[in-house]
Residue frames as qw, qx, qy, qz and C-alpha x, y, z in Angstrom:
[[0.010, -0.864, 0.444, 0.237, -80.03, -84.21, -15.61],
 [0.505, -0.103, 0.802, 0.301, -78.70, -87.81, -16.36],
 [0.562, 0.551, 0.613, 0.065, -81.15, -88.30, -18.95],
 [0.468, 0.865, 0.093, -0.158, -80.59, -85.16, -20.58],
 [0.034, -0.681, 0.635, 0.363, -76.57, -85.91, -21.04],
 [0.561, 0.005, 0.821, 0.106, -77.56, -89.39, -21.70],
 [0.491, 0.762, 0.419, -0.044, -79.65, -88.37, -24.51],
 [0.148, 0.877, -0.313, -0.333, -76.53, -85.92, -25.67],
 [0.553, -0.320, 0.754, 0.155, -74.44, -88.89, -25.48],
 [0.709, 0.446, 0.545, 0.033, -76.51, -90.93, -27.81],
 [0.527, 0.799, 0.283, -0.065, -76.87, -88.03, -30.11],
 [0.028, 0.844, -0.525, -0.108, -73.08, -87.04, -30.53],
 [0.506, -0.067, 0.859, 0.039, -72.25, -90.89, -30.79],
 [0.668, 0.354, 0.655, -0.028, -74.51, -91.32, -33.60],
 [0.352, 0.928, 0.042, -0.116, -72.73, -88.26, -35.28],
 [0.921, 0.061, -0.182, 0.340, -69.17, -90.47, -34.37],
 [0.143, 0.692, -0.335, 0.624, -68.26, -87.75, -32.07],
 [0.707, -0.325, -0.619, 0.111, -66.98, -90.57, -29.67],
 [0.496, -0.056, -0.410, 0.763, -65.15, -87.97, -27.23],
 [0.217, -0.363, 0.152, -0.893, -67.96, -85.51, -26.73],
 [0.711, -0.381, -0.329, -0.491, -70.42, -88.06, -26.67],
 [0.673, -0.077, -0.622, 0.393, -67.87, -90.18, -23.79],
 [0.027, 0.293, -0.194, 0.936, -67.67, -86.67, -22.27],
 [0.553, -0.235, -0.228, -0.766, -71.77, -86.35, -21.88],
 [0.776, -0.059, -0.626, 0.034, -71.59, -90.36, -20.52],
 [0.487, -0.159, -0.564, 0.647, -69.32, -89.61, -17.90],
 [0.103, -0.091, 0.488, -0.862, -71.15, -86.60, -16.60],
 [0.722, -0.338, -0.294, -0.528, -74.55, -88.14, -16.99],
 [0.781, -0.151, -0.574, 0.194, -72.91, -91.42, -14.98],
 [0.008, -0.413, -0.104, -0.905, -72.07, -88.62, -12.38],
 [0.312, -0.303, 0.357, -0.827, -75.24, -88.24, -11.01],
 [0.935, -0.124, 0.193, -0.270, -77.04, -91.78, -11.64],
 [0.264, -0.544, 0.786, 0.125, -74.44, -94.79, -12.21],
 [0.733, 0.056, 0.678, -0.028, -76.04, -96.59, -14.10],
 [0.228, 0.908, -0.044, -0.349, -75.34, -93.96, -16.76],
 [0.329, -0.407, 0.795, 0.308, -71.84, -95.94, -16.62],
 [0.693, 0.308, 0.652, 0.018, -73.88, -98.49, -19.15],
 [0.528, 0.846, 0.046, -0.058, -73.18, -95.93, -22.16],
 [0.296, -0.755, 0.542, 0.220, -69.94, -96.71, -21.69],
 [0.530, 0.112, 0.829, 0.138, -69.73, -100.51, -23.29],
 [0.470, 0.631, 0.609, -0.103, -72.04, -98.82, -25.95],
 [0.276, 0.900, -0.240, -0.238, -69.47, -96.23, -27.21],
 [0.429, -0.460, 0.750, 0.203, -66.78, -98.67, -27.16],
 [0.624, 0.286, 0.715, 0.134, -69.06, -101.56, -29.52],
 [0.470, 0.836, 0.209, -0.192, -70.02, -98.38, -31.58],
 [0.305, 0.828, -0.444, -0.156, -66.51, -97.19, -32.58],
 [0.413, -0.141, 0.872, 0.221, -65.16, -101.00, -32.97],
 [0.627, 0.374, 0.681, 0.056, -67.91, -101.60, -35.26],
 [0.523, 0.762, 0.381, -0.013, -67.47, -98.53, -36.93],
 [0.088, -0.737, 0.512, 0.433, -63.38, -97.89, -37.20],
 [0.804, 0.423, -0.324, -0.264, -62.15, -99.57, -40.75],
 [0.716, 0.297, -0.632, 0.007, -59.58, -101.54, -38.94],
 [0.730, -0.499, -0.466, -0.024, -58.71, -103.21, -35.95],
 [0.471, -0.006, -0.329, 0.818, -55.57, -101.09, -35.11],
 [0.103, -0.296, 0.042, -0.949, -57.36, -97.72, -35.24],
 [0.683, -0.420, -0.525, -0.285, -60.64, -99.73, -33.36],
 [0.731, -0.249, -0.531, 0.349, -58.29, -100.39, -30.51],
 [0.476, -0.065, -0.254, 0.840, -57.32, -97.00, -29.99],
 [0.179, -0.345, -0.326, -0.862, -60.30, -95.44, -30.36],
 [0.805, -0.448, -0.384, -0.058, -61.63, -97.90, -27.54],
 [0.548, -0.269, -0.378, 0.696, -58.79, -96.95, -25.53],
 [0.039, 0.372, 0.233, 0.897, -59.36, -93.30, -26.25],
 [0.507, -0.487, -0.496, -0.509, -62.72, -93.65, -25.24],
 [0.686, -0.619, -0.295, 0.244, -62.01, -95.28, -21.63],
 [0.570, 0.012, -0.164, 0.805, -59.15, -92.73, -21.36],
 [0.089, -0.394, -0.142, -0.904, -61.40, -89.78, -21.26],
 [0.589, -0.565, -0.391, -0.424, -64.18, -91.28, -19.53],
 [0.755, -0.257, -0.379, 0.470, -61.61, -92.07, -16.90],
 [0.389, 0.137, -0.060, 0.909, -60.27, -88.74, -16.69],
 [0.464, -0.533, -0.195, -0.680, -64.05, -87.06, -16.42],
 [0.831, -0.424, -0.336, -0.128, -64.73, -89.58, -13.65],
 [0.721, -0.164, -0.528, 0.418, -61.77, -89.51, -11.71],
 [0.014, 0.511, -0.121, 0.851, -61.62, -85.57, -10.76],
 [0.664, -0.437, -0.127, -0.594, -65.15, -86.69, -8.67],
 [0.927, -0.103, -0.302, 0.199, -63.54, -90.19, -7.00],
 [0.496, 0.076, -0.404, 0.765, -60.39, -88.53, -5.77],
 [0.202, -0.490, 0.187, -0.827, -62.92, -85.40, -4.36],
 [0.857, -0.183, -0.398, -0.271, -65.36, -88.58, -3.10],
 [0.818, -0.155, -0.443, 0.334, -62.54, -90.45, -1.11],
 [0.260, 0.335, -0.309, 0.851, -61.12, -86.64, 0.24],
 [0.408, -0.376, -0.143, -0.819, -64.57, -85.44, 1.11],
 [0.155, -0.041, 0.908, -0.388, -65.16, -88.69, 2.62],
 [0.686, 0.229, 0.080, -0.686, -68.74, -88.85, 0.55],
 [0.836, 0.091, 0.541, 0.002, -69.92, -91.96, -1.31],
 [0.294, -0.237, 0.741, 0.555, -68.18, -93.27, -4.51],
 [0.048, -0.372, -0.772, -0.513, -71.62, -94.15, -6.37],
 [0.164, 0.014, 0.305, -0.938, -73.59, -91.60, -6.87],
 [0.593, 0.075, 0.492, -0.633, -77.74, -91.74, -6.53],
 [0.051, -0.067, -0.979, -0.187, -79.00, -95.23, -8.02],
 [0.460, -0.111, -0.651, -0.593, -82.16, -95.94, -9.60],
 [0.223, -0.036, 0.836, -0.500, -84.37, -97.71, -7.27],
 [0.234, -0.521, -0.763, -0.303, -87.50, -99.99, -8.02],
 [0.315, -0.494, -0.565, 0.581, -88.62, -97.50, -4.85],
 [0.034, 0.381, 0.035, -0.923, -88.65, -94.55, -6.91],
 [0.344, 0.007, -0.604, -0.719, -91.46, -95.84, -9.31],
 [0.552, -0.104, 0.207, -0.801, -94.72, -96.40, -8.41],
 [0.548, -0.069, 0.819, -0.158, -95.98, -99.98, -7.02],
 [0.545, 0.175, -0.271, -0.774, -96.61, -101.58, -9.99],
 [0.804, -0.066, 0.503, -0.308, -98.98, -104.58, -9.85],
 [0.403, -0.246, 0.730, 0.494, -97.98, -107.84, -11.57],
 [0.418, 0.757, 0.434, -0.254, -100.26, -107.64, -14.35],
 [0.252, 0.958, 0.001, -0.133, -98.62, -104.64, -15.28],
 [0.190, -0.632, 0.705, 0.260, -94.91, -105.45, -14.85],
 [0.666, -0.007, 0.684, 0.298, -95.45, -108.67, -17.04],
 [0.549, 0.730, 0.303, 0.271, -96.63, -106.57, -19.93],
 [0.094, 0.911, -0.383, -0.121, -93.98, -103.67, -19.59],
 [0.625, -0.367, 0.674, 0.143, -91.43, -106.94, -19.53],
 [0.672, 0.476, 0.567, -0.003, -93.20, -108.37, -22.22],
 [0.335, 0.924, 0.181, 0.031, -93.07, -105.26, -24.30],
 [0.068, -0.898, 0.422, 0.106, -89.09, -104.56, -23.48],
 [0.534, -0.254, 0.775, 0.223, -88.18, -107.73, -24.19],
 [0.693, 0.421, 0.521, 0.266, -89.53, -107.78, -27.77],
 [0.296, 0.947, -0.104, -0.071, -87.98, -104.56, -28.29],
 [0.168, -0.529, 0.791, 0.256, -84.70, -106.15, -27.98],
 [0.643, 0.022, 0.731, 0.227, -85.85, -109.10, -29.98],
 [0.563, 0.809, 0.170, -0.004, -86.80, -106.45, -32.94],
 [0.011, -0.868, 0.463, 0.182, -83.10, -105.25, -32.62],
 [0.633, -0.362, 0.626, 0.276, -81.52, -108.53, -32.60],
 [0.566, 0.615, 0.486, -0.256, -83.69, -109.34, -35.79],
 [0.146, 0.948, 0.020, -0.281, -82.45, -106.31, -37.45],
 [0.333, -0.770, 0.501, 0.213, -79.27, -106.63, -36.65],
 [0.755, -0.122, 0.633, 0.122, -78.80, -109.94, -38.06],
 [0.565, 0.644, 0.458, 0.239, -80.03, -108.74, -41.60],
 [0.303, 0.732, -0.104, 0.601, -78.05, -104.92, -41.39],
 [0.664, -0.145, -0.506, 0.531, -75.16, -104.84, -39.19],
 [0.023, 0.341, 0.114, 0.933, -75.86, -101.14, -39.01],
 [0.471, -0.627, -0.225, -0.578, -78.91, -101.24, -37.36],
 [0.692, -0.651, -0.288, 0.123, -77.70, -102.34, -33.85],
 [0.464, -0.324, -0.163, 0.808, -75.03, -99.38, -33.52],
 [0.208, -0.309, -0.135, -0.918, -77.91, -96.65, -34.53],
 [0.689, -0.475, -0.356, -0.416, -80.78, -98.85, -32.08],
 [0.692, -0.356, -0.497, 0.384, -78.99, -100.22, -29.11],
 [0.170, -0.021, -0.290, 0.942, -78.37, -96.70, -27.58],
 [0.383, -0.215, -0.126, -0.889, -81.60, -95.33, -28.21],
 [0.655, -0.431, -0.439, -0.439, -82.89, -98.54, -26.61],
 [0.664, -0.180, -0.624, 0.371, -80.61, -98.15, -23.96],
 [0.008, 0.030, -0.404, 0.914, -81.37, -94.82, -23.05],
 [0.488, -0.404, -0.329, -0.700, -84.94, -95.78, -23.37],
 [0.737, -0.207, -0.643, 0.031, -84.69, -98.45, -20.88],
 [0.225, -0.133, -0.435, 0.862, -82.72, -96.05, -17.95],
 [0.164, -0.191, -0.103, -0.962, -85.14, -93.42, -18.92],
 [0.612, -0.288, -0.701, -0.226, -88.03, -96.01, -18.22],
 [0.773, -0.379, -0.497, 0.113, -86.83, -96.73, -14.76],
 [0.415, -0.024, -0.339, 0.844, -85.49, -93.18, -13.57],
 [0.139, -0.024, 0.133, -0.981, -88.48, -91.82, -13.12],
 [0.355, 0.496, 0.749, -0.260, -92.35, -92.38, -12.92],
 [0.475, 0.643, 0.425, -0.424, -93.20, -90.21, -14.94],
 [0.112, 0.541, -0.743, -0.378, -90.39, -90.98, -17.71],
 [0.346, -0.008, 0.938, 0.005, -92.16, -94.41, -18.11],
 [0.508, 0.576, 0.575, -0.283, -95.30, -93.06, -19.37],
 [0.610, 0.697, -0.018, -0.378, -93.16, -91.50, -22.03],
 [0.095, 0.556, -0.743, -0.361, -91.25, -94.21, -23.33],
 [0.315, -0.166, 0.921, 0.158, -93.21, -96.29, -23.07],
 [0.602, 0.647, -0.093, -0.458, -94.98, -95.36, -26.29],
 [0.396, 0.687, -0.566, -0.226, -91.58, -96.07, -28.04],
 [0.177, -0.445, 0.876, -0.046, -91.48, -99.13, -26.43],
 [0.627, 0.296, 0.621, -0.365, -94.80, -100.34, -27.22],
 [0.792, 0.551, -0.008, -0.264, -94.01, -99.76, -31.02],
 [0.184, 0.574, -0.781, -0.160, -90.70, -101.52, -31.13],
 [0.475, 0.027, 0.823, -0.311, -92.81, -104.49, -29.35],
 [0.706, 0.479, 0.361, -0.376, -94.93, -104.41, -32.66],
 [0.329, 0.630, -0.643, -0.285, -92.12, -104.17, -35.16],
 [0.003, -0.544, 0.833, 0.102, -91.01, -107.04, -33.38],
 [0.652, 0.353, 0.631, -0.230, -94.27, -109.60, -33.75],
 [0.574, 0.725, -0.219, -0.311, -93.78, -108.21, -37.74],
 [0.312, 0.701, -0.638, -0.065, -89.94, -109.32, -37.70],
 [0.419, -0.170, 0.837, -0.308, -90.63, -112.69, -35.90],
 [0.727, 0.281, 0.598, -0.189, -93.45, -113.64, -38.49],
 [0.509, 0.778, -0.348, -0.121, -91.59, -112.72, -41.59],
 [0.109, -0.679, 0.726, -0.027, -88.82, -114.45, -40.28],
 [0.507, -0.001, 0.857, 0.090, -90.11, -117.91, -40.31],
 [0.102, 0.084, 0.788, 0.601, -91.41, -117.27, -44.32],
 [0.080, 0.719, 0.657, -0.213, -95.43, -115.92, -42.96],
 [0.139, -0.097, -0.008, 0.985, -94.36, -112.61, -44.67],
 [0.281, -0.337, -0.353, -0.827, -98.17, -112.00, -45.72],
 [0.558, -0.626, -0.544, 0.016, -99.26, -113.19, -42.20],
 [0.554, -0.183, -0.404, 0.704, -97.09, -110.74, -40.80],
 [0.138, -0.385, -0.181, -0.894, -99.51, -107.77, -40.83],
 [0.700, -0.428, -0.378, -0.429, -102.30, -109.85, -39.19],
 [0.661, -0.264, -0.539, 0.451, -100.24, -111.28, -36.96],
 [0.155, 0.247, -0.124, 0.948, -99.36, -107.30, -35.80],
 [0.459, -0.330, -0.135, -0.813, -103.35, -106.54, -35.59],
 [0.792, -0.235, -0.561, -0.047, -103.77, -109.89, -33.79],
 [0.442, 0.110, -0.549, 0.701, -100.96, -108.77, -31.36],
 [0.033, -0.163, 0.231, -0.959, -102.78, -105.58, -30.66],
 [0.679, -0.274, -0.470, -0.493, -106.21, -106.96, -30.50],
 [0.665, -0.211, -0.598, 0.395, -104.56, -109.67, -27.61],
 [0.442, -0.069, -0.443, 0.777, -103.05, -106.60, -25.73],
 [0.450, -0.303, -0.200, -0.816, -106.39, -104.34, -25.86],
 [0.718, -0.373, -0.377, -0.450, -108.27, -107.01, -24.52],
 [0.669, -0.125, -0.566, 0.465, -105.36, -108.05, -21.83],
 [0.061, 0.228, -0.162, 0.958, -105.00, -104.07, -20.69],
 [0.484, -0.331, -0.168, -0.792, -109.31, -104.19, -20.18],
 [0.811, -0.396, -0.238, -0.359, -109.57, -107.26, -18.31],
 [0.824, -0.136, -0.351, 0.424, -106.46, -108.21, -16.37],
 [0.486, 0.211, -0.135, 0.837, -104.41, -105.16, -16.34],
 [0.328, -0.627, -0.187, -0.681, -107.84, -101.93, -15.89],
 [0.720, -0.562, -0.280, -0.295, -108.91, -103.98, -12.70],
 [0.789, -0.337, -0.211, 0.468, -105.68, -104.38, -10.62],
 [0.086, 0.199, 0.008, 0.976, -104.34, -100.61, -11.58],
 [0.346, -0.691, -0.274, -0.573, -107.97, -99.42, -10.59],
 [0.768, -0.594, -0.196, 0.138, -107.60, -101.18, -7.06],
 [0.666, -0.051, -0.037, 0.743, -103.74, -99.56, -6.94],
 [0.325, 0.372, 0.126, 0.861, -105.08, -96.10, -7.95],
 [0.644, -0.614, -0.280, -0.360, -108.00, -95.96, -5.25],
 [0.664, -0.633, -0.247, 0.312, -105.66, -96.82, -2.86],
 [0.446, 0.179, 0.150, 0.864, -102.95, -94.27, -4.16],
 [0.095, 0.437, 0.131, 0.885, -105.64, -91.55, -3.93],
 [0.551, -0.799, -0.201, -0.131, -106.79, -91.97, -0.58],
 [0.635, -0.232, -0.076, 0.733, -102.91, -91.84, 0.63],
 [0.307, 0.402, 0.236, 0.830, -102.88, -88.82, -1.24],
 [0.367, -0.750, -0.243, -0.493, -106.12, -87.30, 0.19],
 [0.690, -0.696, -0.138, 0.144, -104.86, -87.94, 4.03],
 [0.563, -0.005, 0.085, 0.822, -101.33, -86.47, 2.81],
 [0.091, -0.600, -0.373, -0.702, -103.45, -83.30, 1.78],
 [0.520, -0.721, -0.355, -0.288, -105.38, -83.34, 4.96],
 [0.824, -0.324, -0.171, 0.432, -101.99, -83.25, 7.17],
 [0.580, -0.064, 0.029, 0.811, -100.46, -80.88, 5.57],
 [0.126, -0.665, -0.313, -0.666, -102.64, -78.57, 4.72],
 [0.484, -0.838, -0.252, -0.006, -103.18, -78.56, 8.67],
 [0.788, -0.326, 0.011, 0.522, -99.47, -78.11, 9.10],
 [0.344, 0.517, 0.378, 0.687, -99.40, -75.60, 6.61],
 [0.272, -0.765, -0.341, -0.473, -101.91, -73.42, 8.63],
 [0.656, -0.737, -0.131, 0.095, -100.73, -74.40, 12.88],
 [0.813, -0.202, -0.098, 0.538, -97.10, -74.56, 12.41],
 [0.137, -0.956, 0.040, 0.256, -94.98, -71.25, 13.68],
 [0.155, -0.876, 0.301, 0.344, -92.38, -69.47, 12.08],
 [0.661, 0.416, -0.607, -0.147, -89.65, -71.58, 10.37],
 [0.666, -0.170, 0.716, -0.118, -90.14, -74.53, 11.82],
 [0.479, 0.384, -0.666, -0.423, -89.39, -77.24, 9.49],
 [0.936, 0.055, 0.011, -0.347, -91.32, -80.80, 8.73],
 [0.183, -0.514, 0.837, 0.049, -89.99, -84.04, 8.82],
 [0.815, 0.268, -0.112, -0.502, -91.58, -86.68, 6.38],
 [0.038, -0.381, 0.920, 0.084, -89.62, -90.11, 7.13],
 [0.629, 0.328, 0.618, -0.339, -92.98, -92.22, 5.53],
 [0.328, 0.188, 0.735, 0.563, -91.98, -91.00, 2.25],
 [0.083, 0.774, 0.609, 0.155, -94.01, -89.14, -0.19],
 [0.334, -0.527, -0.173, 0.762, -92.10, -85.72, 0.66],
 [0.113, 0.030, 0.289, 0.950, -92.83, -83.64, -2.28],
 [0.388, -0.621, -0.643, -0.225, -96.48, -83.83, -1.62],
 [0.646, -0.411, -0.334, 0.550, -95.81, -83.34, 1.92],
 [0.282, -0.377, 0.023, 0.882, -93.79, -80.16, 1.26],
 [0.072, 0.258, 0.284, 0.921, -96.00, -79.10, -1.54],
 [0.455, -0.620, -0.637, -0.053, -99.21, -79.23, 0.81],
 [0.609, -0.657, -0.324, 0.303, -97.57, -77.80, 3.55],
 [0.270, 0.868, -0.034, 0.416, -95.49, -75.27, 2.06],
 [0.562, -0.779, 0.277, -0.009, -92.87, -75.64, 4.39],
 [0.550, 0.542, -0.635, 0.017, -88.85, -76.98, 3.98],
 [0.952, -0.189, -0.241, 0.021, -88.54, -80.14, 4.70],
 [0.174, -0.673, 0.694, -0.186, -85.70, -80.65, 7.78],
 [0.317, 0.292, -0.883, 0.184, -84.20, -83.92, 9.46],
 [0.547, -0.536, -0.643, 0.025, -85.34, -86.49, 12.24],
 [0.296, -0.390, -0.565, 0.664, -84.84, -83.35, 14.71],
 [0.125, -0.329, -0.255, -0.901, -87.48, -81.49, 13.33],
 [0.314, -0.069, 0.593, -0.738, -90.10, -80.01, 15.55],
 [0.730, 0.175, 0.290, -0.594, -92.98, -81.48, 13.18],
 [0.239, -0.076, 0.959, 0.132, -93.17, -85.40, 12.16],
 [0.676, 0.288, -0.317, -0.600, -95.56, -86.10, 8.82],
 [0.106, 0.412, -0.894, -0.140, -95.81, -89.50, 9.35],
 [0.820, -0.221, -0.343, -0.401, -97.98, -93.07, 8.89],
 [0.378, 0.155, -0.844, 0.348, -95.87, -94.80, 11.87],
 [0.584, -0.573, -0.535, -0.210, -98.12, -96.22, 14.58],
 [0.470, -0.832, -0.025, 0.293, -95.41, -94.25, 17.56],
 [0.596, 0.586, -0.251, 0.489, -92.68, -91.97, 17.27],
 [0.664, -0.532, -0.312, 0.422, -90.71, -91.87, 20.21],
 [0.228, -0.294, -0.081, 0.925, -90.18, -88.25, 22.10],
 [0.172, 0.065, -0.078, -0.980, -93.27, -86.84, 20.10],
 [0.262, 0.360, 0.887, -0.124, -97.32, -86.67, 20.03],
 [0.258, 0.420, 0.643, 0.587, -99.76, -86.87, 17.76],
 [0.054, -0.333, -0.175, 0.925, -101.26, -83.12, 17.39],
 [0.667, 0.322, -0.100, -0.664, -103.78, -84.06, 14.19],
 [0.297, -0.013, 0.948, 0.112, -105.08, -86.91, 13.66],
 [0.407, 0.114, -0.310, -0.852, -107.69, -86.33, 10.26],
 [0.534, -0.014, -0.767, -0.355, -109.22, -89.54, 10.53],
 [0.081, 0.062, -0.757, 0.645, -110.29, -89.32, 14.88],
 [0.406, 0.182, 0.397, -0.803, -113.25, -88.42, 14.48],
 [0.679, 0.116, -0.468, -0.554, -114.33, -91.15, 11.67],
 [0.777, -0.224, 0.491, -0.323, -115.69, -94.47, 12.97],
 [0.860, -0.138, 0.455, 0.186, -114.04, -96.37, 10.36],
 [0.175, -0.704, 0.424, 0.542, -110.90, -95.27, 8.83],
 [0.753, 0.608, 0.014, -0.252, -110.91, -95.53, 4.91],
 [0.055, 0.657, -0.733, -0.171, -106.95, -96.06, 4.63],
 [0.889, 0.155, -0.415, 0.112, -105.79, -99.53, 2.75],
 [0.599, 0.225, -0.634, 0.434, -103.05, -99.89, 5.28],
 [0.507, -0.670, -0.539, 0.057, -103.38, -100.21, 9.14],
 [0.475, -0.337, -0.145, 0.799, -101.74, -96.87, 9.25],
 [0.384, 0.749, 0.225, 0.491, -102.33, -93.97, 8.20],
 [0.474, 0.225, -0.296, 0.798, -100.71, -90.33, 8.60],
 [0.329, -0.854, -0.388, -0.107, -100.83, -88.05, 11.01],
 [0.177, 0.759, -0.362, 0.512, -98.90, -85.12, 12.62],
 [0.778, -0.376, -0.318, 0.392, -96.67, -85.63, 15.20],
 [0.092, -0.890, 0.171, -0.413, -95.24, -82.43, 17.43],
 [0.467, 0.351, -0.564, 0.584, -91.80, -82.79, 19.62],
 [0.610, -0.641, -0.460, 0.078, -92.86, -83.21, 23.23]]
């Protein structure tokens, strides 16, 4: 839901409709906060693009005057309600472990998409108040989801080539600045097969035995557990969990406990999938099993 106002934002902003697109901001920001970051980005857009500085200022006030007004309805219900102020936040937790390898080349690759903007910029002032939104909603979008990474980060992987183009043009190599491109991609082909293949393989092997012993839990839980009794899954991994087990997830006083902890106090273990192997396949010196309320 962020993402999809963020992404209105952008696109009403780039049509200089600063007050729907502030609108779209403030409820995207809402439900993740970090949403708040399109804020600074309508503000640079209509300075850079009112004709003077009086009507700049007030268009920038404008701007925070609305976004204030969306935002405060939720703050005054927040402090009544007695709920938090910031709502749910990104976490490096909600994206899959990624080995270093991999995080130095997504780094790698997001940091020369901002050096293809600066670039840009420098030569048409224009281009960083039509790119810097689109690479800031690539960058949330990136890191609010797992599976939002795999699609941006296409778009991020060709601003990362622009910007090897706009880096060897820039010092005067303009007819090296093709090769240099194919060189780039050549480097990062051959980094992906031997650095990057072999430390993701050893992450996804261990990812799909977790998976298989999540399967093997619920699926029994699925089958023993009465009525509406409801699961508890404090190990993580709960949509699995609940889609295995076809059951709604409850709290820590639920009658059944989905968990890799080595005791849970006040309940025992009722399946254990792995009791009857002589040497347990899990990467971690845990693994799950059901737990039932004594």
């Amino acid at each position: 839901m962020a993402l999809l106002f963020g992404g209105l934002s952008i696109f009403f902003l780039l049509r200089n409709d600063y007050i729907v697109a502030t609108i779209a901001a403030a409820v995207a920001s809402l439900v993740v906060w970090q949403a708040a970051l399109l804020l600074p980005v309508l503000m640079l857009d209509a300075s850079i693009n009112s004709q003077d500085p009086i009507q700049a200022r007030r268009l920038v006030a404008t701007i925070a005057l609305v976004f204030g007004s969306a935002v405060l309805p939720w703050v005054l219900f927040a402090v009544y309600a007695g709920s938090a102020l910031i709502p749910n936040e990104l976490v490096a937790s909600e994206i899959d472990l990624l080995s270093l390898p991999v995080l130095f080349e997504v780094v790698l690759f997001v940091g020369l998409m901002f050096v293809a903007v600066v670039l840009m910029a420098s030569r048409h002032r224009m281009v960083l108040r039509t790119q810097s939104p689109l690479i800031l909603w690539i960058v949330i979008a990136s890191f609010a989801h797992r599976q939002m990474l795999v699609v941006t980060l296409p778009l991020v992987i060709v601003y990362a080539f622009f910007a090897v183009h706009a880096i060897i043009e820039l010092f005067g190599k303009k007819n090296l600045a093709y090769i240099g491109v194919l060189l780039f991609t050549a480097l990062s082909l051959a980094y992906n097969q031997f650095v990057v293949w072999p430390s993701t393989r050893r992450i996804m092997d261990s990812a799909v035995i977790v998976t298989e012993e999540i399967q093997r839990v619920a699926s029994w839980a699925r089958m023993n557990m009465e009525g509406q009794e409801k699961l508890y899954a404090p190990s993580g991994h709960e949509g699995l969990i609940q889609f295995y087990s076809e059951r709604e997830l409850g709290g820590a006083d639920a009658i059944v406990h989905i968990t890799n902890a080595a005791d849970v106090n006040g309940y025992r273990v009722v399946f254990d999938p792995l009791a009857n192997e002589t040497q347990s396949t899990s990467t971690s010196s845990q693994h799950y099993r059901v737990w039932r309320k004594q």
